[in-house]
Backbone bond lengths (Angstrom), bond angles and torsions (degrees), N, CA, C in turn:
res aa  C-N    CA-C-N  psi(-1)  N-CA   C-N-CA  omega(-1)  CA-C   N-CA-C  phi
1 X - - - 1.462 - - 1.526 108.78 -
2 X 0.966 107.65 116.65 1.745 117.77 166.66 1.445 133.70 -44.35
3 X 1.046 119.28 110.91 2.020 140.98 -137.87 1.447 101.90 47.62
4 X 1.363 126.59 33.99 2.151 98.35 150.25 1.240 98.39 -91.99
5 X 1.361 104.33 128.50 1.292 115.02 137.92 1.304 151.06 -129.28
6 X 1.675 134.08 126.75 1.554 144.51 -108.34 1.590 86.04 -121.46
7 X 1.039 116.29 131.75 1.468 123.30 147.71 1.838 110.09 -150.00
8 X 1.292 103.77 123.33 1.514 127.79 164.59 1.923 88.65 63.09
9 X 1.365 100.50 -95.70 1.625 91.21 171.48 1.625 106.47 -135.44
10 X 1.275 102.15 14.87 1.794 104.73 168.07 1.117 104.22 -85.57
11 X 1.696 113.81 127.44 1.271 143.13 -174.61 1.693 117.66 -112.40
12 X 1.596 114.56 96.40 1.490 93.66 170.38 1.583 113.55 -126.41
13 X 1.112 100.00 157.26 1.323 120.26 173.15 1.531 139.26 -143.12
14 X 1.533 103.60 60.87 1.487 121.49 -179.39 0.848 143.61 -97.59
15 X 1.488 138.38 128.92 1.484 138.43 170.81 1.625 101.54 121.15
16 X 1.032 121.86 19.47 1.610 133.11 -142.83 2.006 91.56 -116.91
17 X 0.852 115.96 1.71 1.904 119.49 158.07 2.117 87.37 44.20
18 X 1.057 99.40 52.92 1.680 117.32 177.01 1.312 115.12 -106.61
19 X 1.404 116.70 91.86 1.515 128.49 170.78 1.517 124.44 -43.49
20 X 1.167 107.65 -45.89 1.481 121.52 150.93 1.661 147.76 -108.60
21 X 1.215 118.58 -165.78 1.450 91.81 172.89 1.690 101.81 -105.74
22 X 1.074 124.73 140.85 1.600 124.60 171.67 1.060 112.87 -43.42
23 X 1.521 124.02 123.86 1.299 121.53 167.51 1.855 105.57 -51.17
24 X 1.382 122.23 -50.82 1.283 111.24 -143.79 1.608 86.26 -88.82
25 X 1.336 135.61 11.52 1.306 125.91 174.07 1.922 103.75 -89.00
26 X 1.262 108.87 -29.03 1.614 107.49 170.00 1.526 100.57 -84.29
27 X 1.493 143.82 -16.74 1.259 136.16 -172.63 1.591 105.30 -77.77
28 X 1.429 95.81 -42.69 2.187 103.49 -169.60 2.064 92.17 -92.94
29 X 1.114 121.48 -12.93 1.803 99.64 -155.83 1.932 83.59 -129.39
30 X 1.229 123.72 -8.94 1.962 94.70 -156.65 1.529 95.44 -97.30
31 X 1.249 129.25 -2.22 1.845 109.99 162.11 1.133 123.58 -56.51
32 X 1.740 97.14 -48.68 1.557 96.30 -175.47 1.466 135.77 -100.21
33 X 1.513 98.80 -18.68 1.725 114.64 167.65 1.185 103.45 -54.38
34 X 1.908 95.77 120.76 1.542 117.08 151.71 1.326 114.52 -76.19
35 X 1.349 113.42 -41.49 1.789 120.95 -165.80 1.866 96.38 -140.79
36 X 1.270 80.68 144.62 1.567 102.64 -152.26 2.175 93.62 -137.97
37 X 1.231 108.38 109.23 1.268 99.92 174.78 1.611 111.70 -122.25
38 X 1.164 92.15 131.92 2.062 95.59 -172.90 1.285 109.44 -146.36
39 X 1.767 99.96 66.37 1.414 108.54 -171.43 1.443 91.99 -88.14
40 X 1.612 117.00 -172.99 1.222 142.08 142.79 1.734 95.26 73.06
41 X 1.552 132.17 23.07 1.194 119.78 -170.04 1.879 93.27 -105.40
42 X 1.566 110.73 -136.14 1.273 121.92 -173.68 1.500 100.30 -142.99
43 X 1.447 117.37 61.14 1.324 92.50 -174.79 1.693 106.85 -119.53
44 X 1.495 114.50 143.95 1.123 125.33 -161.35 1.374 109.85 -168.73
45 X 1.231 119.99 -164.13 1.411 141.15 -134.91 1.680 78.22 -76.69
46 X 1.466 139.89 156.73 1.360 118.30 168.23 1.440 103.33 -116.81
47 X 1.385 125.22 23.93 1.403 116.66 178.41 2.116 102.25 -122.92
48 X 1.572 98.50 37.49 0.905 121.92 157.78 1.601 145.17 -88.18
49 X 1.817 61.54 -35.99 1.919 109.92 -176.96 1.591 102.57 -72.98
50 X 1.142 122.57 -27.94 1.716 138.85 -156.86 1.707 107.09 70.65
51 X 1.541 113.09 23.92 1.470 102.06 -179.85 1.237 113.92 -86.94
52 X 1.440 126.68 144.37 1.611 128.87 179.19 1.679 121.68 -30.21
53 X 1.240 139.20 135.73 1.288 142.47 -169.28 1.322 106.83 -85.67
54 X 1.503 129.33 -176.85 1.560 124.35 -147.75 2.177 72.39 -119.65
55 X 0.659 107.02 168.42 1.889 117.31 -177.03 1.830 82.30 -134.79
56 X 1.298 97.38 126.49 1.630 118.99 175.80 1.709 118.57 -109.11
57 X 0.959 98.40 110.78 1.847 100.46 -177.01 1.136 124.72 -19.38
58 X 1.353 115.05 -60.51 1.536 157.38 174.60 1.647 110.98 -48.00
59 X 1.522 105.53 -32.01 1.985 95.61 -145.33 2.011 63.13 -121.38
60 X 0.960 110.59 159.03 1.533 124.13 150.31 1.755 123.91 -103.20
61 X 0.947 104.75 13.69 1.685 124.60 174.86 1.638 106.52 -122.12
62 X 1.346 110.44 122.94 1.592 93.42 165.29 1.220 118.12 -82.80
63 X 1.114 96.49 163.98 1.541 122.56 174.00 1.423 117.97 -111.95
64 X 1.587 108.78 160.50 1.416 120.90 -136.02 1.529 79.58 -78.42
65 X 1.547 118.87 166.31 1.700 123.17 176.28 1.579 90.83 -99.18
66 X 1.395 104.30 158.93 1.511 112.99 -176.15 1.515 87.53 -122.99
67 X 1.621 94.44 144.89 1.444 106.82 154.34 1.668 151.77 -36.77
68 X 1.602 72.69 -31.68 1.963 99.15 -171.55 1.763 106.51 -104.79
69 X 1.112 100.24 21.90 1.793 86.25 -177.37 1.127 110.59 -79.36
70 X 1.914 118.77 -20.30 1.548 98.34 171.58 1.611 119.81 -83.54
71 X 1.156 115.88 45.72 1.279 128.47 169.18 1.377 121.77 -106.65
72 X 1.790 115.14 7.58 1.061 135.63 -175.88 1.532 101.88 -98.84
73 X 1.312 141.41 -2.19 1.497 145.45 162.43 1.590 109.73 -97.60
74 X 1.675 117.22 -12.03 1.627 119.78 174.52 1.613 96.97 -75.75
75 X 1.192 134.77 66.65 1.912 128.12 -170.71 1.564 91.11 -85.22
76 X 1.332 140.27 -20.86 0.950 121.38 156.18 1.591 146.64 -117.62
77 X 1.892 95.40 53.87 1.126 97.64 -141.99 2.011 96.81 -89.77
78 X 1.557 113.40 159.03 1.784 99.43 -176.06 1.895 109.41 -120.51
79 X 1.469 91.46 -13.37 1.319 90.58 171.41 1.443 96.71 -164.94
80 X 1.534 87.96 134.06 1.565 114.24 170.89 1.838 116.71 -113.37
81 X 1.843 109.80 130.52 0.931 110.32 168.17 1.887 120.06 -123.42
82 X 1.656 96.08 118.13 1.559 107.07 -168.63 1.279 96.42 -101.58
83 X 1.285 162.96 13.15 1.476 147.18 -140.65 1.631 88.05 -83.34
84 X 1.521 112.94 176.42 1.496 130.23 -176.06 1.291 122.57 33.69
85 X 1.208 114.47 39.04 1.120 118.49 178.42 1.885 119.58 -103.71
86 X 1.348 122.27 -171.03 1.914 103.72 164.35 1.520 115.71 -107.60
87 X 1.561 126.30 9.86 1.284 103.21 157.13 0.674 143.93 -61.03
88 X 1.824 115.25 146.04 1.377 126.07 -168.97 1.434 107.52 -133.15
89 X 1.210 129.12 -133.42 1.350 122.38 -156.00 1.232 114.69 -112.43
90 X 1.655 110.74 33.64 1.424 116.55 170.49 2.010 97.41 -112.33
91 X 1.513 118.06 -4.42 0.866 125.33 174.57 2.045 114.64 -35.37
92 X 1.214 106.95 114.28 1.657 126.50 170.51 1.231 111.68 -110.46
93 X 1.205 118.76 132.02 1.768 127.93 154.44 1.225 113.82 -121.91
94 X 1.319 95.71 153.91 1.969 106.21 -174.27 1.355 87.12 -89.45
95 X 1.333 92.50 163.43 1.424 114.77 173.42 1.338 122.49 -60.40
96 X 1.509 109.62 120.76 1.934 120.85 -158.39 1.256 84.96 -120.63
97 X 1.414 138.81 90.78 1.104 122.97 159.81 1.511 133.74 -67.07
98 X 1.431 117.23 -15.72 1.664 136.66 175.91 1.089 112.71 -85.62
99 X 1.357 110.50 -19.75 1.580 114.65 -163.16 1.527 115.23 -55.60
100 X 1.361 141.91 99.68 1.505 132.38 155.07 1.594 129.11 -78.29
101 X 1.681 107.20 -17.71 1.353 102.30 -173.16 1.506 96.03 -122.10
102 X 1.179 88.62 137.70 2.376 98.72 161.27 0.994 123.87 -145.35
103 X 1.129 140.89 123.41 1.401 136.29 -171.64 1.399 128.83 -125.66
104 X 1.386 140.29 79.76 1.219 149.23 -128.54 1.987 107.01 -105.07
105 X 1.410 97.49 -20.60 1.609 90.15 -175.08 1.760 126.89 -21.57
106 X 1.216 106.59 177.36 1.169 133.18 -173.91 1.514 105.23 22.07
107 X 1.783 127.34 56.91 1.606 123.41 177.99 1.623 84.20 -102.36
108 X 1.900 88.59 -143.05 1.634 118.63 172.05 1.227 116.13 -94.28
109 X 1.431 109.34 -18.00 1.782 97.49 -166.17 1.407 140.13 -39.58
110 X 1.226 118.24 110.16 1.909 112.85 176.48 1.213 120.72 -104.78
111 X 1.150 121.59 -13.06 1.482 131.95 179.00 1.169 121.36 -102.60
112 X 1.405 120.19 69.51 1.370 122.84 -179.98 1.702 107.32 -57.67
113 X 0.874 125.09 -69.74 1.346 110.06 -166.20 1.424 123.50 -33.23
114 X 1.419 112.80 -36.71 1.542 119.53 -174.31 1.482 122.10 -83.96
115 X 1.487 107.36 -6.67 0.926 117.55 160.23 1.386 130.21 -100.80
116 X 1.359 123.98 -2.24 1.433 146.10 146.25 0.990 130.67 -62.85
117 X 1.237 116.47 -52.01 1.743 131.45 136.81 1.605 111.20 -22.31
118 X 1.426 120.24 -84.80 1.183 121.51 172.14 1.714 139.72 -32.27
119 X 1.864 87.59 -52.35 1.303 91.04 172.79 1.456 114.07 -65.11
120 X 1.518 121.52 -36.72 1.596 115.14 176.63 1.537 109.14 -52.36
121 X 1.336 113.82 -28.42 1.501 89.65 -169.51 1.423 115.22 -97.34
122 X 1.196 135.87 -4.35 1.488 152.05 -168.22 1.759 106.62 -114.36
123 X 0.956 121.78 -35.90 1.565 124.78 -155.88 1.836 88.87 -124.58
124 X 1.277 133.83 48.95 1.366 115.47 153.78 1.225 151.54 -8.45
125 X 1.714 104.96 -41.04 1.432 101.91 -153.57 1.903 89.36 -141.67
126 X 1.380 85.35 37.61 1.793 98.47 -177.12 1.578 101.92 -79.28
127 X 1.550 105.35 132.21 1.605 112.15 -170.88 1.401 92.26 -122.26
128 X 1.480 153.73 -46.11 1.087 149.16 -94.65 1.663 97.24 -165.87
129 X 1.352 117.10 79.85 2.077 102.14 173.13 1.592 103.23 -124.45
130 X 1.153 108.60 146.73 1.329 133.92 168.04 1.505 121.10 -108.45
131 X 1.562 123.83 103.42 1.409 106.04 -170.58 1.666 98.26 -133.56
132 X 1.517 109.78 54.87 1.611 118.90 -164.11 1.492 101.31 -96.80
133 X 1.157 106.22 139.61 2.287 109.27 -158.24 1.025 129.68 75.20
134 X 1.559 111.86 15.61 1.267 116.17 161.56 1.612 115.72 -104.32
135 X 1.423 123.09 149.93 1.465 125.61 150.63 1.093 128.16 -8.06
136 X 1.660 94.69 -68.17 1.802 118.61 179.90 1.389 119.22 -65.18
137 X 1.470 113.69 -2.67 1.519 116.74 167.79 1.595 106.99 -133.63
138 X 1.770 92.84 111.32 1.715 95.82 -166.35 1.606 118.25 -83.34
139 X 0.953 120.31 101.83 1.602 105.83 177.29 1.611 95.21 -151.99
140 X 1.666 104.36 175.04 1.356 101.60 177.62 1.727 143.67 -46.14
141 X 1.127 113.34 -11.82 1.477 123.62 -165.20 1.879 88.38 -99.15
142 X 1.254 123.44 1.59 1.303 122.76 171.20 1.328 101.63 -103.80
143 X 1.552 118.06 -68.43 1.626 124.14 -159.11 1.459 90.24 -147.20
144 X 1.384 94.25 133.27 1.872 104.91 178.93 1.848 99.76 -81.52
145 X 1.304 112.69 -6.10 1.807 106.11 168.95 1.499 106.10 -95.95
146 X 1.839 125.07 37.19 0.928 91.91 144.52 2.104 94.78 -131.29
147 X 1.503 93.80 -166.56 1.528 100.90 -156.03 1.947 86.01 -135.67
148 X 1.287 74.65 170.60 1.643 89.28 -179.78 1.550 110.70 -62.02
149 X 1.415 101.13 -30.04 2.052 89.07 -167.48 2.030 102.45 -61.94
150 X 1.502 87.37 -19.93 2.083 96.37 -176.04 1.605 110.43 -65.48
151 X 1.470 102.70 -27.74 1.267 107.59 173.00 1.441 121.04 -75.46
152 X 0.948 134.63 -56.17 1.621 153.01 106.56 1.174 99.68 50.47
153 X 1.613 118.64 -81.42 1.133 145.37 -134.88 1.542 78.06 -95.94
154 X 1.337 148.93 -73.96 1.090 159.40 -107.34 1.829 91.98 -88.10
155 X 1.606 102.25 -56.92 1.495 117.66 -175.73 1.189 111.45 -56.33
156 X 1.284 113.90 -48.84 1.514 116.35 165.30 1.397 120.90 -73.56
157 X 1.369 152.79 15.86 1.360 153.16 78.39 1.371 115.82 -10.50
158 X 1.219 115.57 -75.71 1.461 124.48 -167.03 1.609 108.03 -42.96
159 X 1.613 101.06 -50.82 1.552 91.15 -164.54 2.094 96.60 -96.45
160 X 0.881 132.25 1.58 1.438 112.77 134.98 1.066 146.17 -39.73
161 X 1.700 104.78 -44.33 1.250 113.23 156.12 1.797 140.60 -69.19
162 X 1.520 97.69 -20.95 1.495 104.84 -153.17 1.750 72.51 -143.62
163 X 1.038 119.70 101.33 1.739 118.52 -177.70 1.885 94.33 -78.13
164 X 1.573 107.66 -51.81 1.343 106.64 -159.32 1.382 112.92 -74.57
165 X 1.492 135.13 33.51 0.974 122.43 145.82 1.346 134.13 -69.00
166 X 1.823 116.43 160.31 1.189 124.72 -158.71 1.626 102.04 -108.01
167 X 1.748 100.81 -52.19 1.105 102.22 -163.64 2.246 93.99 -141.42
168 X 1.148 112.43 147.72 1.545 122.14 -165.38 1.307 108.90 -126.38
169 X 1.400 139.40 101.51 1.881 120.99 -179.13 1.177 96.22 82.57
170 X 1.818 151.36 11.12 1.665 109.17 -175.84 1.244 90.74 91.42
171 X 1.472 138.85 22.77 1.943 117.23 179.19 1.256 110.27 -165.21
172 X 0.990 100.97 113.81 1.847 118.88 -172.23 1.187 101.19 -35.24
173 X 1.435 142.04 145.30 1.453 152.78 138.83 1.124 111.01 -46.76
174 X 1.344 136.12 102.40 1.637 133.63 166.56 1.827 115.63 -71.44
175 X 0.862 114.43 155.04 1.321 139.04 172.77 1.562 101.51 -50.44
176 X 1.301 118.11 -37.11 1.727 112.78 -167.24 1.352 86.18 -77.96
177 X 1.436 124.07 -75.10 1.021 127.92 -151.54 2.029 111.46 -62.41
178 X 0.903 110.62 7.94 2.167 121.89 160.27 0.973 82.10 -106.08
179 X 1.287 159.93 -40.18 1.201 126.41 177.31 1.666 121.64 -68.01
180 X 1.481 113.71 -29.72 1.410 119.75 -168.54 1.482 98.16 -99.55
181 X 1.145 130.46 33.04 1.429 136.90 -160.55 1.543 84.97 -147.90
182 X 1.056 111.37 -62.80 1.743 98.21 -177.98 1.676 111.14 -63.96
183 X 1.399 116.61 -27.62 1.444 101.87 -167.63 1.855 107.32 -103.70
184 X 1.110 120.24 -14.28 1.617 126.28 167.15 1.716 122.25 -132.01
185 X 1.206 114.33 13.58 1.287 110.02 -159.92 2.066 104.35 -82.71
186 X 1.144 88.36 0.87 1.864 83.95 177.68 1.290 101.64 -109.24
187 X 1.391 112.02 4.21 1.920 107.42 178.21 1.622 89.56 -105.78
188 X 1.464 140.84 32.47 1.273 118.78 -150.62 2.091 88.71 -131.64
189 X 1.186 89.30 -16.53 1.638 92.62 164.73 1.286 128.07 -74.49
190 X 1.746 96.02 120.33 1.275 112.52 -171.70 1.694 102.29 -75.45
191 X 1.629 116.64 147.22 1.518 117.65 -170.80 1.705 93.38 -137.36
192 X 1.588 116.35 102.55 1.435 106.26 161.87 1.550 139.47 -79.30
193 X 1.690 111.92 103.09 1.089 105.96 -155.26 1.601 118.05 -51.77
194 X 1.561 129.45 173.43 1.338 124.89 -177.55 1.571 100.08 -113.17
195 X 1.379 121.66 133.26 1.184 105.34 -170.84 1.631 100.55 -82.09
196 X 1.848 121.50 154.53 1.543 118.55 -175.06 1.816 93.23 -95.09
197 X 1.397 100.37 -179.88 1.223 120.66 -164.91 1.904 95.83 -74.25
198 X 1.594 106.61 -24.61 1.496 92.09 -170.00 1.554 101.69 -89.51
199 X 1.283 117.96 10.01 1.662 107.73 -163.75 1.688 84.84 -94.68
200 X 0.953 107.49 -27.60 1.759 120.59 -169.83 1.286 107.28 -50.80
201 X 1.351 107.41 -63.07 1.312 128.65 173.11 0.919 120.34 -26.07
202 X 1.320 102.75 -76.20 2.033 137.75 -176.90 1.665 90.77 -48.20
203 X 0.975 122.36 -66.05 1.717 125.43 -171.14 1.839 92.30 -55.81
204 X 0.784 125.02 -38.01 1.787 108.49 -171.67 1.733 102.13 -65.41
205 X 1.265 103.27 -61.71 1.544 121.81 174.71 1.325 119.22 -15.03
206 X 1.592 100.88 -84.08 1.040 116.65 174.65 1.775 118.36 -106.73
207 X 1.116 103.69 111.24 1.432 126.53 171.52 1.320 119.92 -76.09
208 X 1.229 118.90 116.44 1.865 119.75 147.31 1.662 118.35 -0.83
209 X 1.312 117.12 98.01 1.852 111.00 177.63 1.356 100.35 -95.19
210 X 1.150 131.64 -175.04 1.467 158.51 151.18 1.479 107.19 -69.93
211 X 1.345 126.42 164.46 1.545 123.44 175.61 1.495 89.84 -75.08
212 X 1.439 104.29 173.99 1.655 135.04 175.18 1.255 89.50 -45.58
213 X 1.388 116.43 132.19 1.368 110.50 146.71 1.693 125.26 -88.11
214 X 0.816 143.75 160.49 1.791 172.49 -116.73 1.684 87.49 -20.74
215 X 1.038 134.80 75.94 1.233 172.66 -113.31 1.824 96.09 -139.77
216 X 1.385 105.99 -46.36 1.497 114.13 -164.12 1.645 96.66 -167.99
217 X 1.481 107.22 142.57 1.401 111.25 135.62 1.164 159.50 -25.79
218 X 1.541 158.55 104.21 1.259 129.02 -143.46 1.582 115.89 -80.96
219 X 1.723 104.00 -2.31 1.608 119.61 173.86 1.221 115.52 -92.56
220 X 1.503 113.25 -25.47 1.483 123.77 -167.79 1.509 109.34 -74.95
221 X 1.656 117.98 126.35 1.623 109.46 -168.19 1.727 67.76 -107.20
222 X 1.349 163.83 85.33 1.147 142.76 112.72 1.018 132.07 -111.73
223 X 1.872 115.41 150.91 1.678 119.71 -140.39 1.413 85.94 -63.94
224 X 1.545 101.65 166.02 1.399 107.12 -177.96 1.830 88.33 -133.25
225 X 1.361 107.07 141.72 1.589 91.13 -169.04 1.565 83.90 -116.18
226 X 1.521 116.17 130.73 1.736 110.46 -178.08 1.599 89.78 -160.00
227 X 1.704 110.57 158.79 1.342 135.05 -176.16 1.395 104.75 -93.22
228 X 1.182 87.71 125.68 2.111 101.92 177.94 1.315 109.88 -127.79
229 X 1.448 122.91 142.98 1.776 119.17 174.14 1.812 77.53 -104.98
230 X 0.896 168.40 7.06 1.446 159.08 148.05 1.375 118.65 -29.04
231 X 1.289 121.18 117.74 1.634 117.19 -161.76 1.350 101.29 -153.04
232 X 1.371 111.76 92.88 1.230 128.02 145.13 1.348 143.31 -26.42
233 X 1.681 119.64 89.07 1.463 108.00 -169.41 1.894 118.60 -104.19
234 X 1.419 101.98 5.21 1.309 118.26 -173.48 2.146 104.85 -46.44
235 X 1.095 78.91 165.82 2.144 103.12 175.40 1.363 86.66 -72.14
236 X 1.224 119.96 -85.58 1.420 141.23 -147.26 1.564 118.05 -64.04
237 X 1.320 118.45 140.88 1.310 130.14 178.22 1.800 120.36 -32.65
238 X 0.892 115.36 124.24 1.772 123.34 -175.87 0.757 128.07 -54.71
239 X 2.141 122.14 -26.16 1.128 135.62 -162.40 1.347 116.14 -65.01
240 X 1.162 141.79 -46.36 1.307 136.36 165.08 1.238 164.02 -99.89
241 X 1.947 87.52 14.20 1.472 128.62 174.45 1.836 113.14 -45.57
242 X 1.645 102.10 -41.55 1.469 92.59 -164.64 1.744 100.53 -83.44
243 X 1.475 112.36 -26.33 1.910 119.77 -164.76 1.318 85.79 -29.29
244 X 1.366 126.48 145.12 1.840 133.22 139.37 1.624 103.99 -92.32
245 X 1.209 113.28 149.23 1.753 137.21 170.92 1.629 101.33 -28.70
246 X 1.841 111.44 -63.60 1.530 99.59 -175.84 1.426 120.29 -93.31
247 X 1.724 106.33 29.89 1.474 100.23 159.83 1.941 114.90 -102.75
248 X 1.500 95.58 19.64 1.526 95.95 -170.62 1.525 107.80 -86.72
């Protein structure tokens, strides 16, 4: 088959613009593949693709086909590499019970939690994740508005969820941070509120003003007590936002 290539029981097959995984690549390679790498392809949701859906015994509606179902012949697979690929947060895995390594970088993912969720219940004995270029892992190589404390926060999420990790991104799990994971790591989820239809409103209504104008004298040092919708969202200290040049 054109780009597999087999060594001992490392299995790769990359760069191959493969929507799915080949059936006959889990028929000839998933007994014995430990590690299975299928970076750099296209694999994703497949009812994206407009290809026919999988019909489930159980459900009388089908359901959408996933990309990864031929990952259901890897039964003994220990590390999987997906990076560059387009999953996103419809992402499913069968049950990997061996699995210790995964490495998901540079997809769609935004929903970390639900995919933390998941991985706890499919990937048991997962030591080893990489989820760097995604949404769901905030740091600079995503959005230059975020900062390390976002990362921070994120890692300590992560291993709330998934205690038995070893290593997160390329970076050992320290001892502080299981500790700061056991004692805040479920307050560490970020939640973007949705704005409601009445906040909408309220924001048309009332608009952002300027301070009072002639408010005071430019000699007069006395308080001036006046109503402002002016709201300051800056980092930096307030104190000298309002001074003008010729009050120096």
């Amino acid at each position: 088959m054109a780009g597999l290539m087999v060594s001992g029981t490392q299995v790769s097959y990359t760069g191959q613009d493969c929507r799915e995984i080949p059936e006959h690549l889990g028929r000839d390679c998933g007994h014995f593949a430990k590690r299975l790498d299928l970076s750099f392809n296209l694999l994703r949701l497949l009812q994206e693709s407009r290809l026919p859906p999988i019909q489930n015994e159980d459900c009388p509606l089908p359901i959408p086909a996933r990309s990864l179902e031929g990952l259901r012949a890897f039964r003994s697979l220990e590390e999987l590499i997906l990076d560059n690929n387009l999953l996103g947060d419809d992402l499913v895995l069968p049950g990997l019970p061996r699995l210790h390594t995964l490495t998901l970088n540079k997809n769609r993912i935004t929903d970390l939690e639900y995919l933390l969720d998941h991985l706890a219940e499919v990937t048991p004995a997962l030591e080893y994740l990489s989820l760097l270029g995604n949404v769901a892992c905030p740091n600079e190589l995503v959005s230059l508005e975020k900062d390390e404390e976002d990362y921070k926060r994120y890692r300590c999420f992560v291993l709330h969820k998934l205690p038995q990790l070893k290593f997160l991104d390329a970076q050992k799990v320290t001892r502080e941070e299981r500790e700061e994971a056991l004692l805040r790591g479920a307050f560490m989820k970020v939640v973007k509120p949705k704005p409601s239809i009445v906040d909408a409103d309220a924001s048309q209504e009332h608009r952002y003003t300027p301070l009072p104008s002639a408010s005071r004298e430019l000699t007069s040092h006395r308080g001036v007590l006046g109503k402002c919708r002016y709201v300051y969202y800056g980092k930096n200290s307030e104190g000298n936002r309002f001074i003008r040049d010729d009050q120096l």
